[in-house]
ROMI-494028 format. One line per 10 residues: number of its first residue (from 1); their letters; for each residue z, x, y of C-alpha. Coordinates in Angstrom, 1 decimal, padded with zeros to 4 digits. Each point is the difference from the previous one (the first is absolute). Example, Ala and Ser with C-alpha at 12.3 -4.5 7.8 and 13.67 -1.06 7.14 Angstrom:
2
1) as) 007.8 012.3 -004.5; -000.7 001.4 003.4
***
This chain:
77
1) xxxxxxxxxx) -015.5 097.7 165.3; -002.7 -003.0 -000.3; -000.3 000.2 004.1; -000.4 004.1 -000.2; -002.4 -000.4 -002.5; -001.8 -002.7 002.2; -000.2 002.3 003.3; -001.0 003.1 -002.2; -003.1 -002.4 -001.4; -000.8 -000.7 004.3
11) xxxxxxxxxx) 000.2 003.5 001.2; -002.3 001.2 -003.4; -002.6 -002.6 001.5; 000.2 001.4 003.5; -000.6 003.0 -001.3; -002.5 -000.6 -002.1; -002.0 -001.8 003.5; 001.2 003.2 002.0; -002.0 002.3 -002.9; -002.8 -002.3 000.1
21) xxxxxxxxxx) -000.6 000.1 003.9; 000.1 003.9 -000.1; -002.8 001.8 000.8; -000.7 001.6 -002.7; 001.5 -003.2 -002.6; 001.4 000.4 -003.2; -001.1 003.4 -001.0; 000.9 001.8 -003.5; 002.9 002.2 -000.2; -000.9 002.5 -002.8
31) xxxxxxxxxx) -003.7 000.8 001.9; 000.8 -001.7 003.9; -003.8 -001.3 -000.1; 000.0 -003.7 001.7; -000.2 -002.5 -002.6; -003.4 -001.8 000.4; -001.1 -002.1 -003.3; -003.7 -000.6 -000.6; 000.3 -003.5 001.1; 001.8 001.1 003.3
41) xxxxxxxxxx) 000.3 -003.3 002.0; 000.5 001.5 003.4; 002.0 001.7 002.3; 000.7 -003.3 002.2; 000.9 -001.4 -003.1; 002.6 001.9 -001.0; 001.1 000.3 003.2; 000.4 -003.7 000.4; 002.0 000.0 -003.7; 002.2 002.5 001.4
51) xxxxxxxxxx) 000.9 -001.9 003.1; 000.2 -003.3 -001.5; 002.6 001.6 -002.8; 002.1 001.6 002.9; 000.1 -003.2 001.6; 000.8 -001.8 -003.0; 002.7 002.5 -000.8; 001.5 -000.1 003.5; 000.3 -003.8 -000.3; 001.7 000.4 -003.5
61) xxxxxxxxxx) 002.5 001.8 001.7; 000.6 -002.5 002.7; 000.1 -003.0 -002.1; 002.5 001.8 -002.8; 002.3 000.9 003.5; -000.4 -003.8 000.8; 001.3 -000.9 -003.5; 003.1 002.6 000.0; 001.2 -001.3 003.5; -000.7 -003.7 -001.1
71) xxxxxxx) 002.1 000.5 -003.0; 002.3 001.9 001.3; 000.9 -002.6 003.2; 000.0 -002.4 -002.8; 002.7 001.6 -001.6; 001.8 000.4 003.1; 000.1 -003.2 001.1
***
């Protein structure tokens, strides 16, 4: 349950990049206006966030598949 739980928390970052690298961003449901706070810090900012959390949760993933097959040729062997 503890790995599911761990992969879940990965692919919620990606997404989170993949929403933020949209063109249109985060946007609000109830109205679908872009969100765009009065102290907006930039497109290219958000932009980089969103790719730096997609890479960040692509590398999670990698690293917890890393861990499962170390373990698990541990217990193998």
């Amino acid at each position: 349950m503890g790995r599911f739980i761990l992969y879940l928390a990965w692919a919620w970052e990606i997404l989170i990049g993949v929403i933020l690298i949209t063109p249109i961003g985060p946007f609000c449901i109830a109205c679908t206006n872009a969100v765009q706070p009065p102290d907006f810090i930039g497109r290219t900012a958000v932009v980089s966030i969103g790719v730096i959390s997609i890479v960040l949760g692509v590398l999670g993933f990698i690293n917890g598949a890393r861990a499962q097959a170390r373990t698990s040729a541990a217990s193998a062997g």
